[in-house]
FILUMFI-144797 format. One record per atom (N, C-alpha, C): residue number from 1; residue in three letters; chain; atom name; x, y, z. Coordinates in Angstrom, 1 decimal, decimal comma, always signed. Layout:
BEGIN
+------+-------+-------+--------+--------+--------+--------+
! mido ! gutor ! mimar ! badren !     xx !     yy !     zz !
+------+-------+-------+--------+--------+--------+--------+
!  NUM !   ALA !     A !     CA !      X !      Y !      Z !
...
+------+-------+-------+--------+--------+--------+--------+
END
This chain:
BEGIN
+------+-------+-------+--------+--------+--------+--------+
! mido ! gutor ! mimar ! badren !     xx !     yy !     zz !
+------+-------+-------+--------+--------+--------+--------+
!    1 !   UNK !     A !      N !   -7,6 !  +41,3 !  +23,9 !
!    1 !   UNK !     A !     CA !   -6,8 !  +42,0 !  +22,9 !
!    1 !   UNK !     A !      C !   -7,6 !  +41,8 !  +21,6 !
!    2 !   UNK !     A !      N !   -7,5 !  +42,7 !  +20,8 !
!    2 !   UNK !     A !     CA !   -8,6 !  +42,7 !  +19,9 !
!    2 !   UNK !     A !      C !   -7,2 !  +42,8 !  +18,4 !
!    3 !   UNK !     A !      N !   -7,4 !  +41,9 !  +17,3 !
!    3 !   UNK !     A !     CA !   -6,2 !  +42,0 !  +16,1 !
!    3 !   UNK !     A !      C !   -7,2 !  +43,0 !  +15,0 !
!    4 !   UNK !     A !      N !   -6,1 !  +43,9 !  +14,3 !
!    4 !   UNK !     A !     CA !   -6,5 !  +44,5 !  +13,1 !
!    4 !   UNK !     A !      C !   -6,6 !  +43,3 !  +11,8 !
!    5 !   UNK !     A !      N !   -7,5 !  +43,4 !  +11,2 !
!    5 !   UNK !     A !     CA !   -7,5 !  +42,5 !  +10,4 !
!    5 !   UNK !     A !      C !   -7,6 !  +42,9 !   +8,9 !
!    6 !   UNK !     A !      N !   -6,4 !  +42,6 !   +8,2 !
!    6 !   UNK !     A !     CA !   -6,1 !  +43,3 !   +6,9 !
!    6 !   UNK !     A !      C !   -7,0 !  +42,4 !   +5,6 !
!    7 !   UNK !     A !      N !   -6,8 !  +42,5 !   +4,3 !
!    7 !   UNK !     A !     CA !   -6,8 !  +41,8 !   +3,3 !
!    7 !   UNK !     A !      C !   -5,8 !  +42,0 !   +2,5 !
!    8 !   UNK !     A !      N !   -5,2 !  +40,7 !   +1,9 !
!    8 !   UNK !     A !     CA !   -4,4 !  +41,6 !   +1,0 !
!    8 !   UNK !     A !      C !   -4,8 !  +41,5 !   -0,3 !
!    9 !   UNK !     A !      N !   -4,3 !  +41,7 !   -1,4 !
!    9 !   UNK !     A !     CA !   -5,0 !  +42,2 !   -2,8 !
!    9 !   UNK !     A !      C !   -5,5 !  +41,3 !   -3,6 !
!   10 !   UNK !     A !      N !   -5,3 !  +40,0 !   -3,2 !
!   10 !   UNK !     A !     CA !   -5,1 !  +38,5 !   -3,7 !
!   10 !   UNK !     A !      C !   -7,0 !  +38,3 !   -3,0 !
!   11 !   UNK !     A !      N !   -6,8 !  +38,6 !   -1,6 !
!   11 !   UNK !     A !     CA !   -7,9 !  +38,4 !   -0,6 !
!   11 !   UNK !     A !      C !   -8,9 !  +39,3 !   -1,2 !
!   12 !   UNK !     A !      N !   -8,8 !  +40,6 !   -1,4 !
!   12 !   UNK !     A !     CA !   -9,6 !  +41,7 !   -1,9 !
!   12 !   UNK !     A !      C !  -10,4 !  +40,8 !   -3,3 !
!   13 !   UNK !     A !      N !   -9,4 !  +40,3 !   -3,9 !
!   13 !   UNK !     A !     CA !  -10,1 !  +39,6 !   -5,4 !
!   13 !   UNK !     A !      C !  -10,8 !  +38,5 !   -5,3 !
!   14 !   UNK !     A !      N !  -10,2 !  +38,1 !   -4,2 !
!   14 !   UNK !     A !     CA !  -11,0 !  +36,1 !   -3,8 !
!   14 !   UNK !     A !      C !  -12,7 !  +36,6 !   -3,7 !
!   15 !   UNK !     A !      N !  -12,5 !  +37,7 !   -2,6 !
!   15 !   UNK !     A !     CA !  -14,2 !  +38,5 !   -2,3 !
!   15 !   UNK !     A !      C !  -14,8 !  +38,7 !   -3,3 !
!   16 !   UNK !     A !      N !  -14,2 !  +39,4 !   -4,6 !
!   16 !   UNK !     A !     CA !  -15,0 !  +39,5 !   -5,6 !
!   16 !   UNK !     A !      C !  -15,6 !  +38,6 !   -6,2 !
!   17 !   UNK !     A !      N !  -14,3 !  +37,6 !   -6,3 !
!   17 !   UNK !     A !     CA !  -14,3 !  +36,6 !   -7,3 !
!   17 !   UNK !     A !      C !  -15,9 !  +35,9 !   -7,4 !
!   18 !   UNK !     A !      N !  -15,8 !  +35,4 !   -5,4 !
!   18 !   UNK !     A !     CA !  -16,8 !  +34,8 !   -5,2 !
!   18 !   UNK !     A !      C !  -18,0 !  +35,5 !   -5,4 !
!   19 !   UNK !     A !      N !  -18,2 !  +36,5 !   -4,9 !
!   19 !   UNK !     A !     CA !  -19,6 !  +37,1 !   -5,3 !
!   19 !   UNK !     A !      C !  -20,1 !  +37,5 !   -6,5 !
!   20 !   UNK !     A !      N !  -19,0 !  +37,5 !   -7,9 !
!   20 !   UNK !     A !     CA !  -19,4 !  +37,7 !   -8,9 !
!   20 !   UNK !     A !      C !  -19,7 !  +36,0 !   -9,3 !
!   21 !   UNK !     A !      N !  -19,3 !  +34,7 !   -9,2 !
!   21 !   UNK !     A !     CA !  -19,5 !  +33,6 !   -9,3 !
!   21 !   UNK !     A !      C !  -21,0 !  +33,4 !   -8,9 !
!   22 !   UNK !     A !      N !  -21,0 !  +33,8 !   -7,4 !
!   22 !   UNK !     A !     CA !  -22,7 !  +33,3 !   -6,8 !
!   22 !   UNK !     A !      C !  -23,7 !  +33,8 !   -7,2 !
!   23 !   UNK !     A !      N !  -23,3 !  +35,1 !   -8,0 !
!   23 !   UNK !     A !     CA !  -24,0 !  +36,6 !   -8,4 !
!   23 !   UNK !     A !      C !  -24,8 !  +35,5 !   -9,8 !
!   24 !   UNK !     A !      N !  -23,8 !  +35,2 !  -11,0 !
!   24 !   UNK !     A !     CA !  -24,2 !  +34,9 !  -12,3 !
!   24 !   UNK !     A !      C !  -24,8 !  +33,1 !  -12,2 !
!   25 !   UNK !     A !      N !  -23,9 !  +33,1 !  -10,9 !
!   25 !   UNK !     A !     CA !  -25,1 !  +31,2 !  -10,8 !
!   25 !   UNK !     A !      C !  -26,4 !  +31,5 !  -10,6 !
!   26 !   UNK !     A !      N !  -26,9 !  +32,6 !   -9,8 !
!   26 !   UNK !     A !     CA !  -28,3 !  +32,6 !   -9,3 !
!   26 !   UNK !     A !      C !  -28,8 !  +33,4 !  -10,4 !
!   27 !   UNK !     A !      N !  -28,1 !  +34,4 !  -10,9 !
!   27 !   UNK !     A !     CA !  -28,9 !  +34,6 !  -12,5 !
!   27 !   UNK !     A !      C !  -29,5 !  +33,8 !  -13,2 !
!   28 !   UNK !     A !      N !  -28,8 !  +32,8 !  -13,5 !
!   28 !   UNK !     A !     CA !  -28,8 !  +31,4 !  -14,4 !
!   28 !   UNK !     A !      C !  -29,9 !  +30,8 !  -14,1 !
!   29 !   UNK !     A !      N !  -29,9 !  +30,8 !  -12,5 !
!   29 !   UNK !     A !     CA !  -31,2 !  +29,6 !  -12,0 !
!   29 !   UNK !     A !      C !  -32,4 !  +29,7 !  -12,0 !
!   30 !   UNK !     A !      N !  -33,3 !  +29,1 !  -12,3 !
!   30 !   UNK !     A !     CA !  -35,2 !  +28,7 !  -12,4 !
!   30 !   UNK !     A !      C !  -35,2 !  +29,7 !  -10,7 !
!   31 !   UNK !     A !      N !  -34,6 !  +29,2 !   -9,7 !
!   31 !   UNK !     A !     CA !  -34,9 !  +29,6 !   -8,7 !
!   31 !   UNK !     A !      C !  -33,9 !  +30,9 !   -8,2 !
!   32 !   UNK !     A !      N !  -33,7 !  +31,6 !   -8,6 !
!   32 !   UNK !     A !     CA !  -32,7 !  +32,6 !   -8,0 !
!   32 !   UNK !     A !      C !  -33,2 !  +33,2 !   -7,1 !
!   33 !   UNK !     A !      N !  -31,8 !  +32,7 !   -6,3 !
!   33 !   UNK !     A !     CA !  -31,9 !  +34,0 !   -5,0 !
!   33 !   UNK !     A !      C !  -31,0 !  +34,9 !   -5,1 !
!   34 !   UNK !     A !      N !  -30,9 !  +36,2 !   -5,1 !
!   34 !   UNK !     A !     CA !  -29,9 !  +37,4 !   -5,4 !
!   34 !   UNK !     A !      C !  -30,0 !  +37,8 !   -4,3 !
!   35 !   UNK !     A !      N !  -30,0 !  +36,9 !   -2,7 !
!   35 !   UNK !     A !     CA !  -29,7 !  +37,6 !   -1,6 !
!   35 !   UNK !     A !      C !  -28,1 !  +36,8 !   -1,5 !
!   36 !   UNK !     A !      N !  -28,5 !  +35,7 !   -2,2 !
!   36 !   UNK !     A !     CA !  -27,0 !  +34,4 !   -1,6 !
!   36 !   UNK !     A !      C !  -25,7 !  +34,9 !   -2,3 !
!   37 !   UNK !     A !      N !  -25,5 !  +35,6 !   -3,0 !
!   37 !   UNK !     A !     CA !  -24,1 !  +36,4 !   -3,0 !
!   37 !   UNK !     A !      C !  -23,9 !  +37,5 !   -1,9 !
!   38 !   UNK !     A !      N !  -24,5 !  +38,1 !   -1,3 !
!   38 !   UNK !     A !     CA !  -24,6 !  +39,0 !   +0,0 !
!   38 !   UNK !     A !      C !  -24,5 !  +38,4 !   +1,2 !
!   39 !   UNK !     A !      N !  -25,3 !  +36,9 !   +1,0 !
!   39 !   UNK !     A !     CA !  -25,2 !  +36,5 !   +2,4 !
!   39 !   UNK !     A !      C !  -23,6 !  +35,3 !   +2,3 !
!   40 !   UNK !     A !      N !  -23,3 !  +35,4 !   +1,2 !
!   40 !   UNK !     A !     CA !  -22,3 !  +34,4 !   +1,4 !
!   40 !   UNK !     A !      C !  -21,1 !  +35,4 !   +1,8 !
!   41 !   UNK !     A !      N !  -20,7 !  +36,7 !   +1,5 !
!   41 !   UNK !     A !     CA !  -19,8 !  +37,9 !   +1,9 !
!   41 !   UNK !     A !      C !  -20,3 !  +38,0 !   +3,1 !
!   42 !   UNK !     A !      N !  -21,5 !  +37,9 !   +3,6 !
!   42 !   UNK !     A !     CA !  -21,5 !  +38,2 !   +5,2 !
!   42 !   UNK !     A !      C !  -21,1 !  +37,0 !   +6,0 !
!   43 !   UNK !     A !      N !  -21,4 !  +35,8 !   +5,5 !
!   43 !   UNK !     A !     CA !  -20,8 !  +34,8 !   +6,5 !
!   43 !   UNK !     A !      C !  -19,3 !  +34,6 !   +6,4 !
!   44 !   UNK !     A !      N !  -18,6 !  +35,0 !   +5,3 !
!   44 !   UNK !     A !     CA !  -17,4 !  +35,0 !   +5,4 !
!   44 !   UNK !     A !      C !  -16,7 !  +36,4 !   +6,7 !
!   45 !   UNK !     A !      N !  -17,2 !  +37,7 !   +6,2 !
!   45 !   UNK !     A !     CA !  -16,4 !  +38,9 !   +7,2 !
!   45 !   UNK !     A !      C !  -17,0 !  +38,0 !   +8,7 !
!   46 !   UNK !     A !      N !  -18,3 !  +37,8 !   +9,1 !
!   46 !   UNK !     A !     CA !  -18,8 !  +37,0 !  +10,3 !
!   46 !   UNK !     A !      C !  -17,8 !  +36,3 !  +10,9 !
!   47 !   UNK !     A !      N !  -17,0 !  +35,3 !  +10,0 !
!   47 !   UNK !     A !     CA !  -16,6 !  +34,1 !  +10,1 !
!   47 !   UNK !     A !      C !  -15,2 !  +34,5 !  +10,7 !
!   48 !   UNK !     A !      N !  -14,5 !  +35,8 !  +10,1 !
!   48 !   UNK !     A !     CA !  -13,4 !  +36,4 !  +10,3 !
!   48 !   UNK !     A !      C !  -13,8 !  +37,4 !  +12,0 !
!   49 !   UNK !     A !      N !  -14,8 !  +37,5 !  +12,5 !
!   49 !   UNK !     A !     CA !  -14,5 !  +37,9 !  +13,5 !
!   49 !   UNK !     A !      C !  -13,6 !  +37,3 !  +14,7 !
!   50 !   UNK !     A !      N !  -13,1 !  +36,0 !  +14,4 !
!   50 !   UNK !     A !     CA !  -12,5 !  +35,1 !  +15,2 !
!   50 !   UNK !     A !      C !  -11,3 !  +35,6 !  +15,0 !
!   51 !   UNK !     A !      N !  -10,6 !  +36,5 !  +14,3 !
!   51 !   UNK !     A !     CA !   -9,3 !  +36,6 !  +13,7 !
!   51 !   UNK !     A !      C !   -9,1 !  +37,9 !  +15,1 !
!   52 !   UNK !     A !      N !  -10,6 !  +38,6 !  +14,9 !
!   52 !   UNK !     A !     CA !  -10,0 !  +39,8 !  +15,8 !
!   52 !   UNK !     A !      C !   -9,8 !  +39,2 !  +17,3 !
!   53 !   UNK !     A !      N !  -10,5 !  +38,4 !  +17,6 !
!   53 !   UNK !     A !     CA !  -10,1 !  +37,9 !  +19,2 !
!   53 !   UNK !     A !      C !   -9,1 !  +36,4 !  +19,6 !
!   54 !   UNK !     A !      N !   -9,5 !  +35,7 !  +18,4 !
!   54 !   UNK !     A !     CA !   -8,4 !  +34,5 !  +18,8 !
!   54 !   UNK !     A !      C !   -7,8 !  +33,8 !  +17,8 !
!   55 !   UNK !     A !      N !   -7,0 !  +34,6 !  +16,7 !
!   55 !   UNK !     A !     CA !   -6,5 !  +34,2 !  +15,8 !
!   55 !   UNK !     A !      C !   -5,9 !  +32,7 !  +16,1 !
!   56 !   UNK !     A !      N !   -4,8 !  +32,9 !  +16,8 !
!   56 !   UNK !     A !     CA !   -4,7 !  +31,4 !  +17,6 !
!   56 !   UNK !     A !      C !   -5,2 !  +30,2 !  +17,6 !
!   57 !   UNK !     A !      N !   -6,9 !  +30,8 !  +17,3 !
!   57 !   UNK !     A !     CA !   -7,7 !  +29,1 !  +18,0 !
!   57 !   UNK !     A !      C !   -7,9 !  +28,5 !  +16,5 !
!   58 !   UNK !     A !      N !   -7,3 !  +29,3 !  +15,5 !
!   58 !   UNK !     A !     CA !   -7,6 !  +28,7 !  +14,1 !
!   58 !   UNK !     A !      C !   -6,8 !  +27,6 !  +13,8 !
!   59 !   UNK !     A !      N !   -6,7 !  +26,9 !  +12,9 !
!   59 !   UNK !     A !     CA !   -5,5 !  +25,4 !  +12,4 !
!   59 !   UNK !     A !      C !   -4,6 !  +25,8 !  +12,0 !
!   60 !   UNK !     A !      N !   -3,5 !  +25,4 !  +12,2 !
!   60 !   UNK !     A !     CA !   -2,0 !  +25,8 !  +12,0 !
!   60 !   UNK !     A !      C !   -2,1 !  +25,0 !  +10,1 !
!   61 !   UNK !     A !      N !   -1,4 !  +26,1 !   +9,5 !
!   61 !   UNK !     A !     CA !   -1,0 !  +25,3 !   +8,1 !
!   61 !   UNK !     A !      C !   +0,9 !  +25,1 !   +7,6 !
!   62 !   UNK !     A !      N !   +0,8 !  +24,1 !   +7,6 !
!   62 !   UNK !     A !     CA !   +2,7 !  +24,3 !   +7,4 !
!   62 !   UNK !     A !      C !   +3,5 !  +24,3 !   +8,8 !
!   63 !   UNK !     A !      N !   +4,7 !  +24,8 !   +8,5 !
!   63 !   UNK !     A !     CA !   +5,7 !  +24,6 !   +9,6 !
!   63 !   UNK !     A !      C !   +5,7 !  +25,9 !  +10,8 !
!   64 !   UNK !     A !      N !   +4,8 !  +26,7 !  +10,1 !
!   64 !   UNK !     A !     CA !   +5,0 !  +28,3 !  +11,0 !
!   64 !   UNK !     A !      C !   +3,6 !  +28,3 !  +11,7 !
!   65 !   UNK !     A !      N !   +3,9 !  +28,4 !  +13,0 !
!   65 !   UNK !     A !     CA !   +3,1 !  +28,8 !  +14,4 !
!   65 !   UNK !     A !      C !   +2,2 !  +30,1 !  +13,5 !
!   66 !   UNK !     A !      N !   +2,3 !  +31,0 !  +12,8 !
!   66 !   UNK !     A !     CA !   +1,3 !  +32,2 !  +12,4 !
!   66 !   UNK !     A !      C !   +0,9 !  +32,1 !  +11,6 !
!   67 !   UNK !     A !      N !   +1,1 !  +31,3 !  +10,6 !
!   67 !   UNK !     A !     CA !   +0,1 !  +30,9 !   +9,5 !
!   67 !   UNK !     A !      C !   -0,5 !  +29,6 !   +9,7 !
!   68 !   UNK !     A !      N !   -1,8 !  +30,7 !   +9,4 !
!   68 !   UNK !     A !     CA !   -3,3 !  +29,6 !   +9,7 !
!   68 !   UNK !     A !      C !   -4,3 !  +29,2 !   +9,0 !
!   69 !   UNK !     A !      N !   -5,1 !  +28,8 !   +9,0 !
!   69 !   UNK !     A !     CA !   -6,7 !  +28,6 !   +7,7 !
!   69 !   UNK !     A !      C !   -7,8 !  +28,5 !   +9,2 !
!   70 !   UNK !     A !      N !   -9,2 !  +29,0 !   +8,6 !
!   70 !   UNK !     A !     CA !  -10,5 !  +29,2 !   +9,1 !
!   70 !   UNK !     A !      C !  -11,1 !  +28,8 !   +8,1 !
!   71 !   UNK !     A !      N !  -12,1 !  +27,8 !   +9,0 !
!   71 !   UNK !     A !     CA !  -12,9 !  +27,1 !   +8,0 !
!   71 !   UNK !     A !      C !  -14,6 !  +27,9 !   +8,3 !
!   72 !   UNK !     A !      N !  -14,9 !  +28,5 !   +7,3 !
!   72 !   UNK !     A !     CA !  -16,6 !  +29,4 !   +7,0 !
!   72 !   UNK !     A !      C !  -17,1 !  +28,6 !   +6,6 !
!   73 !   UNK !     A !      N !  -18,5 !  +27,8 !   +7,9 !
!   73 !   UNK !     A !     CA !  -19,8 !  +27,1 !   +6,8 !
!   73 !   UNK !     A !      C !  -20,1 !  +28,6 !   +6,5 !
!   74 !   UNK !     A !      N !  -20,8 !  +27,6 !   +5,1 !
!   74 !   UNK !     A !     CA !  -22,1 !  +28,7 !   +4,3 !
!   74 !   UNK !     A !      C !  -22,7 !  +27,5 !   +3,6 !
!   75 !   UNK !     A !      N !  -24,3 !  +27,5 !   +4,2 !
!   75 !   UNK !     A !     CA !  -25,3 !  +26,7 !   +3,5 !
!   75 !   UNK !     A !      C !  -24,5 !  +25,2 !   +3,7 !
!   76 !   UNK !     A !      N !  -24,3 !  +23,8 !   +2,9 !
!   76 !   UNK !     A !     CA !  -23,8 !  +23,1 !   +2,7 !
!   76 !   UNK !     A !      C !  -22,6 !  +22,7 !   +2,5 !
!   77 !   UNK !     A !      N !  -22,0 !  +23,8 !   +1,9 !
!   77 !   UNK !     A !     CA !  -20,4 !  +23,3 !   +2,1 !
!   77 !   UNK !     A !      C !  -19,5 !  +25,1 !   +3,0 !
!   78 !   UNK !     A !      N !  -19,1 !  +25,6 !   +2,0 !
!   78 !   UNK !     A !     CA !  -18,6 !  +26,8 !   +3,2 !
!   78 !   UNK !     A !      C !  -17,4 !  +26,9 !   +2,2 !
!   79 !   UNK !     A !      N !  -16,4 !  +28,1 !   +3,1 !
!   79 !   UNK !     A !     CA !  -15,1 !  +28,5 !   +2,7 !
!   79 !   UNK !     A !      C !  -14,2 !  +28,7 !   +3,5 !
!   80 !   UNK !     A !      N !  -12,7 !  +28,9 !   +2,7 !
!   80 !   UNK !     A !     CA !  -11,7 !  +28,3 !   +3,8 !
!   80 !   UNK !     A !      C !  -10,8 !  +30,0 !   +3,5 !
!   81 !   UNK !     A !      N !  -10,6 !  +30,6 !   +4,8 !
!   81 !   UNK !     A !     CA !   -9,5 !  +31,4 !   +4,8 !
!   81 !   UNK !     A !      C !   -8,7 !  +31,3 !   +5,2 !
!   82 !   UNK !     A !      N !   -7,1 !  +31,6 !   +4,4 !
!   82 !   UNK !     A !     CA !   -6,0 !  +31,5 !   +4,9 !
!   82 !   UNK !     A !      C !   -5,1 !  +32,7 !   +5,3 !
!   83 !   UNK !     A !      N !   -4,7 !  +32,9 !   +6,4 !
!   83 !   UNK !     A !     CA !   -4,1 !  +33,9 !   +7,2 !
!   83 !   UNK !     A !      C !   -2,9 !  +33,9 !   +7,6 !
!   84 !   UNK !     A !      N !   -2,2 !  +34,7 !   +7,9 !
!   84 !   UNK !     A !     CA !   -1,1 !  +34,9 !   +8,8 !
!   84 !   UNK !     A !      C !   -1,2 !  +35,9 !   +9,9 !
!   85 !   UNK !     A !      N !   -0,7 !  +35,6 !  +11,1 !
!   85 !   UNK !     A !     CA !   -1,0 !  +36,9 !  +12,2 !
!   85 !   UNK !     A !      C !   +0,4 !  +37,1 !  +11,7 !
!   86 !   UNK !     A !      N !   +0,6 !  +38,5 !  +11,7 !
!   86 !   UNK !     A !     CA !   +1,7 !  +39,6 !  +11,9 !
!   86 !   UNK !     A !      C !   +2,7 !  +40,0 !  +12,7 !
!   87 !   UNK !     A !      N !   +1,7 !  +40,5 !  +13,8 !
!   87 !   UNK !     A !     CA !   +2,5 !  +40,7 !  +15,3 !
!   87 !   UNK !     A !      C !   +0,9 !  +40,4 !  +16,0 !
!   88 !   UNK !     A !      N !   +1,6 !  +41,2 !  +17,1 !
!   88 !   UNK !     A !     CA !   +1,0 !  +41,0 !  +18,4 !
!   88 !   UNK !     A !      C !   -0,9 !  +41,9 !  +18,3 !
!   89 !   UNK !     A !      N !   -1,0 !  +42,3 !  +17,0 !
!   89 !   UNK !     A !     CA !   -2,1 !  +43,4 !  +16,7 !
!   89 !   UNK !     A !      C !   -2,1 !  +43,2 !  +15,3 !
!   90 !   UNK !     A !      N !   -2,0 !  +42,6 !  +14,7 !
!   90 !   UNK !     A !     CA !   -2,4 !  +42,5 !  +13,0 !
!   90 !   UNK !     A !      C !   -2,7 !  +41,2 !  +12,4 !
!   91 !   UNK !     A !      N !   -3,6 !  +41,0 !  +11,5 !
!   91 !   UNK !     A !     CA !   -3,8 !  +39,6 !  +11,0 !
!   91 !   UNK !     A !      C !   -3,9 !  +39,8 !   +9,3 !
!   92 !   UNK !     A !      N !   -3,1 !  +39,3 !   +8,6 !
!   92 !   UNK !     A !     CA !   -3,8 !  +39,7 !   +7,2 !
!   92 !   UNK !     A !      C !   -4,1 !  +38,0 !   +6,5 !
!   93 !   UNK !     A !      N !   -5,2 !  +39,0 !   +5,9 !
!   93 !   UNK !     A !     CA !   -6,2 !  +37,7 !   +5,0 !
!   93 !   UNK !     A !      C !   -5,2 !  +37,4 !   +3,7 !
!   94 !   UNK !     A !      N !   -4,7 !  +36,5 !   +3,4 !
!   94 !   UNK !     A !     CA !   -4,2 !  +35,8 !   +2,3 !
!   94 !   UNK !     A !      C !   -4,6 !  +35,4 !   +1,3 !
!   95 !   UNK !     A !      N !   -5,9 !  +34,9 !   +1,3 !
!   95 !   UNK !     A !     CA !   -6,8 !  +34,0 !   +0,3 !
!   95 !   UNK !     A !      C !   -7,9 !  +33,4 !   +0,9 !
!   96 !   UNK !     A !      N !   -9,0 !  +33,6 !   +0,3 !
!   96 !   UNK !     A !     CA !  -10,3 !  +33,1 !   +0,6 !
!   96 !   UNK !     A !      C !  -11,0 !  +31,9 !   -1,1 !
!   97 !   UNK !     A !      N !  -10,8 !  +30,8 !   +0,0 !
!   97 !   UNK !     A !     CA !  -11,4 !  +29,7 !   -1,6 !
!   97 !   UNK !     A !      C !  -12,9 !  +29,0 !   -1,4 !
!   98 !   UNK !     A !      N !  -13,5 !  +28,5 !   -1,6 !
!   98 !   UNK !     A !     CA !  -14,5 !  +27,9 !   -1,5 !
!   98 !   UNK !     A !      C !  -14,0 !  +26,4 !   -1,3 !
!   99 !   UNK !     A !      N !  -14,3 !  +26,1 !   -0,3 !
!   99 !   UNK !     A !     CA !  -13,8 !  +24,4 !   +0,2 !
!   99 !   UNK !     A !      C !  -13,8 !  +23,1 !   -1,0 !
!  100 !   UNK !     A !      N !  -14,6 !  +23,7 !   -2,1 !
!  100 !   UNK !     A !     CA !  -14,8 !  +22,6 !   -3,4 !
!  100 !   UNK !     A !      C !  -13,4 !  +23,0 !   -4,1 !
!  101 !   UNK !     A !      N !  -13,0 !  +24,4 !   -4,3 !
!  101 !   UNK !     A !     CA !  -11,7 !  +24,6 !   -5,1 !
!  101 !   UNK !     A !      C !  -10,9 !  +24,1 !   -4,9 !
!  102 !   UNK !     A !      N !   -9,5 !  +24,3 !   -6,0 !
!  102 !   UNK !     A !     CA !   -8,5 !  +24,1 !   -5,9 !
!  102 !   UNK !     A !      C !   -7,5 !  +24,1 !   -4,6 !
!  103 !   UNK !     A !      N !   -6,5 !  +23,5 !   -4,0 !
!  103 !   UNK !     A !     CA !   -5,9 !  +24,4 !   -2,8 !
!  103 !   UNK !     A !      C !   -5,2 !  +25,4 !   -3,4 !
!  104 !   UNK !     A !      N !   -5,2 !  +26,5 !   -2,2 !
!  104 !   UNK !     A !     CA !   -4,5 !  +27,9 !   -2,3 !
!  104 !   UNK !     A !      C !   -3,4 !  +27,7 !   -1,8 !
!  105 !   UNK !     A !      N !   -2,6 !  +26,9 !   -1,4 !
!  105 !   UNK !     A !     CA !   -1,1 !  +26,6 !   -1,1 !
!  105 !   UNK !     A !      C !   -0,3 !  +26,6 !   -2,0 !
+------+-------+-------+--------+--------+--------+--------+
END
């Protein structure tokens, strides 16, 4: 069974957030790489391929069996998405934080 996998508008911003953050760090730096805001948006959608086949096998957060978090390495530390499955065919993305942040709870 394969899940549709939404974002919602919160999730749509987190994506930006991050890649305009990784975008203006590697400006900043002696060494910039301006691939590592691209490759960090890829290992995150990557990361979410798990959502279309086994939402399930992610960590339960709270009291509800459908809300979950997936933990994305990237490089040294990584990012955490938090989800709910829907039904039987839908998963939507909640919020995406960088594992150093604040919690999204």
């Amino acid at each position: 069974m394969s899940f549709a996998v939404l974002f919602s508008t919160a999730a749509d911003e987190d994506l930006q957030r991050i890649f305009n953050f990784l975008l203006l760090r590697e400006l900043d730096s002696e060494t910039a790489d301006l691939d590592i805001p691209e490759k960090a948006i890829q290992a995150i959608q990557s990361g979410m391929n798990l959502f279309r086949s086994s939402p399930f096998a992610c960590r339960k957060v709270g009291d509800s069996p459908f809300v979950r978090e997936l933990i994305i390495t990237f490089g040294s530390t990584g990012y955490v998405a938090l989800f709910e499955i829907i039904n039987e065919t839908t998963v939507i993305i909640g919020a995406i934080r960088h594992l150093r942040e604040e919690d999204y709870h």
